[in-house]
TORKOL-4160 file (C-alpha; in steps of 0.2 Angstrom, whole numbers, padded with zeros to 4 digits, m for minus):
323
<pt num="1" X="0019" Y="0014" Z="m0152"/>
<pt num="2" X="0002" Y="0008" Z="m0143"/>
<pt num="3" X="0001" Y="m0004" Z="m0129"/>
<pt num="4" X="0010" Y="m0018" Z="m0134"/>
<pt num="5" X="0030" Y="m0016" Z="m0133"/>
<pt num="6" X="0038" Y="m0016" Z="m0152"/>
<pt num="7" X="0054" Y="m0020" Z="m0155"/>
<pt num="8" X="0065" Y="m0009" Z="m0164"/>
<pt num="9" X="0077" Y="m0025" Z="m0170"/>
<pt num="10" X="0066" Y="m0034" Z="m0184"/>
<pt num="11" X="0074" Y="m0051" Z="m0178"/>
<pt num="12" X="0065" Y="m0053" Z="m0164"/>
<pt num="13" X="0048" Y="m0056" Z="m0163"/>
<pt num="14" X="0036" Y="m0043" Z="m0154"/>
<pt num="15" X="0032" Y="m0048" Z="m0136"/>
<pt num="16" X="0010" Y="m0046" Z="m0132"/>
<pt num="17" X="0010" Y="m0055" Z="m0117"/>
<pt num="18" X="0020" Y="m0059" Z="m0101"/>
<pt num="19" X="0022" Y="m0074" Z="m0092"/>
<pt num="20" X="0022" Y="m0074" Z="m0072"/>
<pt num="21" X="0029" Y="m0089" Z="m0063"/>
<pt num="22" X="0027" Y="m0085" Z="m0046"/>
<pt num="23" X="0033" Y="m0095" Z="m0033"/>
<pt num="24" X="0038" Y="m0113" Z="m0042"/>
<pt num="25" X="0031" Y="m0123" Z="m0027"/>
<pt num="26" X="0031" Y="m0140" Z="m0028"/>
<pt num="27" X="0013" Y="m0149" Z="m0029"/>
<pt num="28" X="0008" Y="m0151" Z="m0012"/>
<pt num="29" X="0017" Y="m0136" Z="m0004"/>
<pt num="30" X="0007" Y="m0126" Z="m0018"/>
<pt num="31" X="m0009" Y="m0129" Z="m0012"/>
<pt num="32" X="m0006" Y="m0123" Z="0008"/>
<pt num="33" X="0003" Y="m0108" Z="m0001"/>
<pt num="34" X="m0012" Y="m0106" Z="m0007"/>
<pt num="35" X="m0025" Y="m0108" Z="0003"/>
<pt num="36" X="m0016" Y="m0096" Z="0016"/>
<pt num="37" X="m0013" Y="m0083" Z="0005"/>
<pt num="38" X="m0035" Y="m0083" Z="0002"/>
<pt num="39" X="m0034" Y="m0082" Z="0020"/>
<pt num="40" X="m0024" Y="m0068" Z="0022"/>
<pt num="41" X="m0033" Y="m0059" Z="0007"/>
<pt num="42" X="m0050" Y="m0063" Z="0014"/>
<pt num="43" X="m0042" Y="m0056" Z="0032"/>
<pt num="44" X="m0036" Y="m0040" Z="0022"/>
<pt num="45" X="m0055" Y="m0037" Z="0013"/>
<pt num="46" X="m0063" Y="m0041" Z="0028"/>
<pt num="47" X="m0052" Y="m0030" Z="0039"/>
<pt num="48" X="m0054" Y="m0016" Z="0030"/>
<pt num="49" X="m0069" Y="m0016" Z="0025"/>
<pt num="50" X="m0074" Y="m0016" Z="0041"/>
<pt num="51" X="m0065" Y="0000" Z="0046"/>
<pt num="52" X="m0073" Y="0010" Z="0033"/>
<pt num="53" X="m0089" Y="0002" Z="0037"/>
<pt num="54" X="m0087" Y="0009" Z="0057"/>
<pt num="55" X="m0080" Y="0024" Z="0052"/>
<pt num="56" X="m0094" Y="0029" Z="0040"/>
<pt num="57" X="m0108" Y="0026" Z="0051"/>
<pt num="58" X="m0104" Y="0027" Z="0069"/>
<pt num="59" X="m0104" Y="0046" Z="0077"/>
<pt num="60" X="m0089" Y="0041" Z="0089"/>
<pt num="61" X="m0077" Y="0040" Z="0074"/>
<pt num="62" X="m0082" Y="0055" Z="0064"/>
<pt num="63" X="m0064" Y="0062" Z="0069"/>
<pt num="64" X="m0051" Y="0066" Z="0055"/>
<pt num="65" X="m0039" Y="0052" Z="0062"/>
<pt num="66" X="m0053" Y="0039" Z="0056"/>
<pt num="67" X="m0056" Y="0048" Z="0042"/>
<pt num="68" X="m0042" Y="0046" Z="0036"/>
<pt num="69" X="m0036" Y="0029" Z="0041"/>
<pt num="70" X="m0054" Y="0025" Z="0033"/>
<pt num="71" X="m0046" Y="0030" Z="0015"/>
<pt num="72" X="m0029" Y="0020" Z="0021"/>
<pt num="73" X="m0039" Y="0003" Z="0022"/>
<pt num="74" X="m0047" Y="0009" Z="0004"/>
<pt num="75" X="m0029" Y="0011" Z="m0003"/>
<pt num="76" X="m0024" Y="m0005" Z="0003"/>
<pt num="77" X="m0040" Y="m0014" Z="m0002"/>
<pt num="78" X="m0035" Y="m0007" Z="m0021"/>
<pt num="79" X="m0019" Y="m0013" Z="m0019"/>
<pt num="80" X="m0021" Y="m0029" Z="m0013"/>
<pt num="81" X="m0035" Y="m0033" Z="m0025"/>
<pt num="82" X="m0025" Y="m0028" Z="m0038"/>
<pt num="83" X="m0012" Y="m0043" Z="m0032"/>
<pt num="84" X="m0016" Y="m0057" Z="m0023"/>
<pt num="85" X="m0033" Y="m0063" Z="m0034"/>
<pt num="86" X="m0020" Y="m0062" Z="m0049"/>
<pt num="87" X="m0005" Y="m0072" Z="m0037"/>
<pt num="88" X="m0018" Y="m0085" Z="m0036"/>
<pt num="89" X="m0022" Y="m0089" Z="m0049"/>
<pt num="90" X="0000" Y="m0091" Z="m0052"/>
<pt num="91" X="0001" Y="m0101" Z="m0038"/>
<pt num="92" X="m0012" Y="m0112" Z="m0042"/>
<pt num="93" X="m0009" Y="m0113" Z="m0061"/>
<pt num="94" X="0009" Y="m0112" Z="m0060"/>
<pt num="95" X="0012" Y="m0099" Z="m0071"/>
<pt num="96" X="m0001" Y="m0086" Z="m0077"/>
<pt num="97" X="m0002" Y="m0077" Z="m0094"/>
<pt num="98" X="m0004" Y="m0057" Z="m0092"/>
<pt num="99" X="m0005" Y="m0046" Z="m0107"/>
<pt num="100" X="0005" Y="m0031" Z="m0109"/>
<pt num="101" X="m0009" Y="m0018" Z="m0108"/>
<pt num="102" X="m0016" Y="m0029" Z="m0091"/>
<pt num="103" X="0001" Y="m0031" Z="m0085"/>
<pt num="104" X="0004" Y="m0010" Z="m0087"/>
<pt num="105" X="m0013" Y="m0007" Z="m0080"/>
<pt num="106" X="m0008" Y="m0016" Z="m0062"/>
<pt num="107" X="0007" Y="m0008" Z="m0061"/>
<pt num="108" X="0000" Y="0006" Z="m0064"/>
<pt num="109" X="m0015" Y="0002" Z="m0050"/>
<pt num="110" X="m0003" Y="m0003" Z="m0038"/>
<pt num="111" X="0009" Y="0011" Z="m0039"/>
<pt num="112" X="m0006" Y="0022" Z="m0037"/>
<pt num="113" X="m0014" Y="0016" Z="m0023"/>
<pt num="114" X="0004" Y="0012" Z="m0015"/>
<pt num="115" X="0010" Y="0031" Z="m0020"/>
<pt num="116" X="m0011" Y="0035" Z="m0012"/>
<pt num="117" X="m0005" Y="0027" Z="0006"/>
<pt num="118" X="0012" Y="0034" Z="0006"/>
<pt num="119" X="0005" Y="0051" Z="0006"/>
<pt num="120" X="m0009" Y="0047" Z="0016"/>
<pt num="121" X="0002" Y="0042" Z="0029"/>
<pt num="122" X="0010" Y="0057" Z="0028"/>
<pt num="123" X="m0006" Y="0065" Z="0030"/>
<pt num="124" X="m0009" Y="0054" Z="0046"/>
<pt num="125" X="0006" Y="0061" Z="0055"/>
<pt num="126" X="0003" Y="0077" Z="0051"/>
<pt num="127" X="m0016" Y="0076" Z="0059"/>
<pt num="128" X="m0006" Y="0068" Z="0075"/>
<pt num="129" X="0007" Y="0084" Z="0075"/>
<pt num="130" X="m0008" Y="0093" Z="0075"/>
<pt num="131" X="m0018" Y="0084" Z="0089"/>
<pt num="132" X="m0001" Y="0081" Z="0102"/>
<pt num="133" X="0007" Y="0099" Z="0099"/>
<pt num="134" X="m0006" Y="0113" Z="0095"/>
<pt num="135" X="m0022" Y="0104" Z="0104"/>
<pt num="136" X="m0031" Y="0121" Z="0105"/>
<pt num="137" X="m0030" Y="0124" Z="0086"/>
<pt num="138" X="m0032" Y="0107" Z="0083"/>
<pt num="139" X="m0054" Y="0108" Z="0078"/>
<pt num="140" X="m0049" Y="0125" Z="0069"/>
<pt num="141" X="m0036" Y="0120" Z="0059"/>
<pt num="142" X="m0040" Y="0101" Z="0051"/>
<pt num="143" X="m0059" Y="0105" Z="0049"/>
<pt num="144" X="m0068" Y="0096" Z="0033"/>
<pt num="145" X="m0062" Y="0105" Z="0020"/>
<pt num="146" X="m0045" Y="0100" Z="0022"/>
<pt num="147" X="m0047" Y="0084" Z="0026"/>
<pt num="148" X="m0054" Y="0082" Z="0011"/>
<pt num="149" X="m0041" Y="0093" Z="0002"/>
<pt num="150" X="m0027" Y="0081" Z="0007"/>
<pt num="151" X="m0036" Y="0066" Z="0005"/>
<pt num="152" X="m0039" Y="0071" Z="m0013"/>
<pt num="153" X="m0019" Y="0075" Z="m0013"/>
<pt num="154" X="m0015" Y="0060" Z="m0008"/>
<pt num="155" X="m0023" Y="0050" Z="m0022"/>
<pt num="156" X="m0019" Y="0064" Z="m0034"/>
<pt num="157" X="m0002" Y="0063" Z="m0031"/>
<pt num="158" X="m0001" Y="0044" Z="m0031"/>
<pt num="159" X="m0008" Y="0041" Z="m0047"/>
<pt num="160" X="0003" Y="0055" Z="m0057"/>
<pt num="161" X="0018" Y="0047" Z="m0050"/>
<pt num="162" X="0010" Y="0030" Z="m0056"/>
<pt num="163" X="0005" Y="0037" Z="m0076"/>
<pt num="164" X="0022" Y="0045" Z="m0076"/>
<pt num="165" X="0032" Y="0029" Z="m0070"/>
<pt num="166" X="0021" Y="0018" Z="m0082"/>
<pt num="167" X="0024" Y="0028" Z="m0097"/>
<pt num="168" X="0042" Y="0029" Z="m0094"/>
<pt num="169" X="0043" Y="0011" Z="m0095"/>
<pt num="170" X="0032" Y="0011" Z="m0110"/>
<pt num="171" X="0042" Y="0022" Z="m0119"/>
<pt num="172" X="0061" Y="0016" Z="m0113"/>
<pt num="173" X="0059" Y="0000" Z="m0113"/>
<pt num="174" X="0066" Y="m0013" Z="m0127"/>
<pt num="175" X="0063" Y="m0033" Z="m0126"/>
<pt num="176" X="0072" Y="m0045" Z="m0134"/>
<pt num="177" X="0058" Y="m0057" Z="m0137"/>
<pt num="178" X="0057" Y="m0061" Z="m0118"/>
<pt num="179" X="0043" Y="m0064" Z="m0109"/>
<pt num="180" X="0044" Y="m0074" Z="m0092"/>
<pt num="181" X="0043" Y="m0063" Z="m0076"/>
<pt num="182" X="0050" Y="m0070" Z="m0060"/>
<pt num="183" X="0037" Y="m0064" Z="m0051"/>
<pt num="184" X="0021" Y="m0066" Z="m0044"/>
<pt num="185" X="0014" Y="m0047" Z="m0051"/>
<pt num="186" X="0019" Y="m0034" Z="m0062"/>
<pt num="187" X="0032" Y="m0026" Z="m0053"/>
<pt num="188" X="0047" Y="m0016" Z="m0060"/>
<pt num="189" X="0064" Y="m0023" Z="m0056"/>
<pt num="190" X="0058" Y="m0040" Z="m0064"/>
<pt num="191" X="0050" Y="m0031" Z="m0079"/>
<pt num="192" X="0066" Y="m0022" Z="m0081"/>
<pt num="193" X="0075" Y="m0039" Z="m0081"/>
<pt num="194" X="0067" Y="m0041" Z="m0099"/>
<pt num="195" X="0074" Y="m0030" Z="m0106"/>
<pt num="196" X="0091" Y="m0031" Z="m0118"/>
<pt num="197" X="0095" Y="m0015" Z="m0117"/>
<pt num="198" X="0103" Y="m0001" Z="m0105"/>
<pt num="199" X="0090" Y="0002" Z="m0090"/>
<pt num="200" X="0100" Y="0014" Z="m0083"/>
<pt num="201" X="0090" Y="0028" Z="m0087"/>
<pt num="202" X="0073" Y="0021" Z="m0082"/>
<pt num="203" X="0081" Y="0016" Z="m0065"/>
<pt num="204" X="0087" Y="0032" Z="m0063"/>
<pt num="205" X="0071" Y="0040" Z="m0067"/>
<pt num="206" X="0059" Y="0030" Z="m0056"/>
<pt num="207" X="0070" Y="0032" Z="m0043"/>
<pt num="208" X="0071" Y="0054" Z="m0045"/>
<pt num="209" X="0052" Y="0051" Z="m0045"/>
<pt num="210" X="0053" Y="0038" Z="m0028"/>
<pt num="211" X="0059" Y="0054" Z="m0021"/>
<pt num="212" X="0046" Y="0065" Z="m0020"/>
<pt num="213" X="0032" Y="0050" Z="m0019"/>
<pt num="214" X="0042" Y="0041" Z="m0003"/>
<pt num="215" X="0058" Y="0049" Z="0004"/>
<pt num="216" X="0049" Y="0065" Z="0005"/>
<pt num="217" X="0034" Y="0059" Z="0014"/>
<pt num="218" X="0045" Y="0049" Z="0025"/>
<pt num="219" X="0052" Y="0063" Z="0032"/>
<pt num="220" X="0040" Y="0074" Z="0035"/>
<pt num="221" X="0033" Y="0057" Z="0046"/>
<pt num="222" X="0049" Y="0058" Z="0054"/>
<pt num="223" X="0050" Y="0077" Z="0055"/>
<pt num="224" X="0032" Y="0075" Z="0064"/>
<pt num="225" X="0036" Y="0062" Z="0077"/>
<pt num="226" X="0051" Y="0069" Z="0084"/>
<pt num="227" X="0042" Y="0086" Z="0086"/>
<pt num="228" X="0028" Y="0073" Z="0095"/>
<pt num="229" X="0039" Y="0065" Z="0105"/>
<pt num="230" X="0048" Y="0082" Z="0110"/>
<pt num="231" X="0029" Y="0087" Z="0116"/>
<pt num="232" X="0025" Y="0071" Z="0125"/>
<pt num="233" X="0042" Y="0070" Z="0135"/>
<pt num="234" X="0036" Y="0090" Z="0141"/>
<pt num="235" X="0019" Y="0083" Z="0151"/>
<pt num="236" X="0019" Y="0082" Z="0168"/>
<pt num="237" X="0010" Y="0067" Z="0170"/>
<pt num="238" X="0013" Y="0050" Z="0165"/>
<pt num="239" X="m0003" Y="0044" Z="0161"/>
<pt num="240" X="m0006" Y="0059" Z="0150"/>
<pt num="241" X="0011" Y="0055" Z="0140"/>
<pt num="242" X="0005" Y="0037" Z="0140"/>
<pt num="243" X="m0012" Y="0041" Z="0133"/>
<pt num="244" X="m0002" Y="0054" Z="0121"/>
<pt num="245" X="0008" Y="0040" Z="0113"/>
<pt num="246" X="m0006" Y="0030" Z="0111"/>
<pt num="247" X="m0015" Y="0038" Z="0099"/>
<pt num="248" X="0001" Y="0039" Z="0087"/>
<pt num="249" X="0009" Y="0021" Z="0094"/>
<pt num="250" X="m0003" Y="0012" Z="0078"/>
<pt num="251" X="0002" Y="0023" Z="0065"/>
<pt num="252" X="0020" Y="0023" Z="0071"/>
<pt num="253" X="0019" Y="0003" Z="0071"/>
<pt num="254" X="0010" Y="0003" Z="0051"/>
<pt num="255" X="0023" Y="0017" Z="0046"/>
<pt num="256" X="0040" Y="0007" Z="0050"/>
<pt num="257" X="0033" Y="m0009" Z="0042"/>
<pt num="258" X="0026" Y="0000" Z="0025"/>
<pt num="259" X="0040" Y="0010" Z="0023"/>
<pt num="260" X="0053" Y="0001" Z="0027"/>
<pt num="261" X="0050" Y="m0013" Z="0013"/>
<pt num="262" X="0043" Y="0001" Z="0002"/>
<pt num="263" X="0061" Y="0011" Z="0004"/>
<pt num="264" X="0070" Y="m0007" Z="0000"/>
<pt num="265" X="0063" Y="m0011" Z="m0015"/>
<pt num="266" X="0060" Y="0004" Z="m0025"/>
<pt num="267" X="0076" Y="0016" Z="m0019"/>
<pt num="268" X="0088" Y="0002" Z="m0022"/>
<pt num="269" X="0081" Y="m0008" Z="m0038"/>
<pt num="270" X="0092" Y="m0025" Z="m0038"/>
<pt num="271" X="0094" Y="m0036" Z="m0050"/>
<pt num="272" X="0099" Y="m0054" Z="m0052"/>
<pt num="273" X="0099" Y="m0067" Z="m0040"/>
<pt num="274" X="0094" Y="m0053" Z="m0029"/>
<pt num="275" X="0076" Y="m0054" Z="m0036"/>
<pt num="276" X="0073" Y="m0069" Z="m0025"/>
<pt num="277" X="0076" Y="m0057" Z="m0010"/>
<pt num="278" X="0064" Y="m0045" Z="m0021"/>
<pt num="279" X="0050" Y="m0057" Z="m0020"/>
<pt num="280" X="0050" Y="m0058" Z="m0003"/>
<pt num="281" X="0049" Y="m0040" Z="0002"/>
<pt num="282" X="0036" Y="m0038" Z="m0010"/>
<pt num="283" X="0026" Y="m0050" Z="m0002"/>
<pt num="284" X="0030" Y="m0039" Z="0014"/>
<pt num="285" X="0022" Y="m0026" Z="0009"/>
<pt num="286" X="0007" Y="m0032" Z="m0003"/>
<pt num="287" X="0000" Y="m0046" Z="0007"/>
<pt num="288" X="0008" Y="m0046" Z="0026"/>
<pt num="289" X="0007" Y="m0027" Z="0031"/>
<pt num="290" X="m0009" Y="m0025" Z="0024"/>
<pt num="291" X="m0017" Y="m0038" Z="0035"/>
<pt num="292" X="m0008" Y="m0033" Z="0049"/>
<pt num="293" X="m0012" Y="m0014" Z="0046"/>
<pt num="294" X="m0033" Y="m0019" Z="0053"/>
<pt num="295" X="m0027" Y="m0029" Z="0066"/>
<pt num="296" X="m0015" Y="m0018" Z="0074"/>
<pt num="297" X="m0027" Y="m0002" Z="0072"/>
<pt num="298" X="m0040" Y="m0011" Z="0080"/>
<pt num="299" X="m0032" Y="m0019" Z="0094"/>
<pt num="300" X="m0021" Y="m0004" Z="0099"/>
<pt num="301" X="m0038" Y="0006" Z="0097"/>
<pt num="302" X="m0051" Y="0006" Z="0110"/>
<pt num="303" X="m0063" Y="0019" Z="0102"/>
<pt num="304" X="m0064" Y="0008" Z="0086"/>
<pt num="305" X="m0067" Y="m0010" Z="0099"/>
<pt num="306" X="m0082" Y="0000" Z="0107"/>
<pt num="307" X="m0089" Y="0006" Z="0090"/>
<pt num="308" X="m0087" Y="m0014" Z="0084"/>
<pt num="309" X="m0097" Y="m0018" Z="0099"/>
<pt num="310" X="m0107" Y="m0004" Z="0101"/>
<pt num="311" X="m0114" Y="m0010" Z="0080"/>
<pt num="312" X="m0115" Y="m0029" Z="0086"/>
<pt num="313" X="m0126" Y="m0024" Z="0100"/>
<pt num="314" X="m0139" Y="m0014" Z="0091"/>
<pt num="315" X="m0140" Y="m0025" Z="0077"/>
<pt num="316" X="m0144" Y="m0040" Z="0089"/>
<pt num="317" X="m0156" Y="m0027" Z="0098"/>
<pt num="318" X="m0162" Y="m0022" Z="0084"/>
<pt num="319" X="m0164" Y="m0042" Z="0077"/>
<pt num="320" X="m0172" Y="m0045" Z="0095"/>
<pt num="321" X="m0186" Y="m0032" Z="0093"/>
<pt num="322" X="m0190" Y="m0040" Z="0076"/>
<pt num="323" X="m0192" Y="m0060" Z="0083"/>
């Protein structure tokens, strides 16, 4: 069948390309729109880039929870970038032309890195269980290798839920010559609102696969944290529960905003008039929690703050010892 989406009813004409409309601002609300959302996406780039940046070259945050929060910012650096440059371009044309293979290949992109942070959140939670309530076994158990055997999970696992729920769509879904989406990216419920046939299936299928890719990992976080917070109510002291829920209290914070727009959107697909309310979760969780995510890591973290100042002051030593 290819890439582009034949028709099996000769008396409509094969659709190549796909419309996005976005927002339908008016003229001067369009351009503040705009501008803040480059703000926000140069925040999100800037942000995390800066965290893998730290991570890989200071000592002090050689720890598993860095690295993996190191392949959280990449996750949502792929995810973003693979929205908002598109969503600007909507916003400031009013409507952007996608084709059919581009519009597959970002669903698929964002799916994968979107399925990528699910588990890798999951992940985090699980290096937290370990840290809080078996502290002894902790260096023993998470050592490199299976860090790296869970990081590589994670992506794995995001990207073969992402090729399976792409192909689906490729295979099941039937346009009737349609070709606007009511939308600012490729996502699913508004390309399922193209098509002139039963989506039932499809809907059913995506959300059997939303199982395993975020339910799943959901609660595992949730199985994780109440065995945490079991642990931390048993210390003694209160400065040691307190130091205890800090080093979760971030990840806790990232966890309830990712998921719970995550959870909203793809385990109850709505259609309609309900896409309005669709749009704005999306934006949610493609544009807002991803800036937040840097933000809240690195002021809830104070080992992350030293290691920013601790690079800003060698490199105006270093600057220094040159003049």
């Amino acid at each position: 069948m290819g890439m582009e989406l034949a028709l099996q009813d000769q008396n409509y004409t094969a659709v190549t390309e796909f419309l996005l409309v976005g927002f339908q601002l008016i003229h001067t609300v369009k351009i503040l729109v705009f501008i803040l959302f480059l703000l926000i996406y140069i925040v999100i780039i800037t942000g995390n880039t800066l965290i893998i940046v730290l991570v890989s070259t200071c000592h002090q945050l050689q720890s598993a929870m860095y690295f993996f929060l190191s392949h959280l910012s990449s996750s949502e650096m792929v995810f973003t970038t693979s929205i908002v440059p598109k969503m600007l371009q909507v916003i400031a044309s009013e409507g952007a032309t996608i084709s059919i293979p581009g519009c597959l290949f970002q669903f698929c992109l964002v799916s994968t890195s979107g399925g990528a942070e699910c588990f890798l959140l999951a992940v985090m939670s699980y290096d937290r269980y370990l840290a809080i309530c078996n502290p002894l076994h902790y260096p023993t158990i998470m050592d490199l290798k299976l860090r790296l055997h869970l990081v590589i999970c994670s992506w794995m696992l995001g990207g073969s839920v992402a090729i399976i729920i792409t192909t689906t769509l490729i295979s099941n879904l039937q346009l009737c010559g349609q070709k606007l989406i009511d939308h600012f990216f490729c996502d699913f419920t508004p390309i399922l609102e193209l098509s002139c046939s039963d989506t039932s299936t499809v809907q059913m299928v995506v959300f059997l696969l939303c199982i395993p890719a975020i339910l799943i990992p959901f609660m595992f976080i949730v199985a994780t944290y109440v065995s945490i917070i079991i642990t931390i109510r048993r210390i003694q002291s209160s400065t040691g529960r307190q130091k205890a829920f800090s080093t979760c209290s971030s990840h806790l914070a990232v966890v309830s905003t990712y998921y719970g727009t995550m959870m909203t959107l793809y385990m109850t697909p709505s259609r309609g008039f309900l896409l309005k309310v669709n749009k704005v979760l999306s934006l949610l969780y493609t544009v807002v929690t991803p800036m937040l995510n840097p933000i809240i890591y690195s002021l809830k973290n104070q080992e992350i703050q030293t290691a920013l100042w601790t690079c800003i002051y060698n490199m105006l030593g270093k600057e220094h010892l040159h003049e």
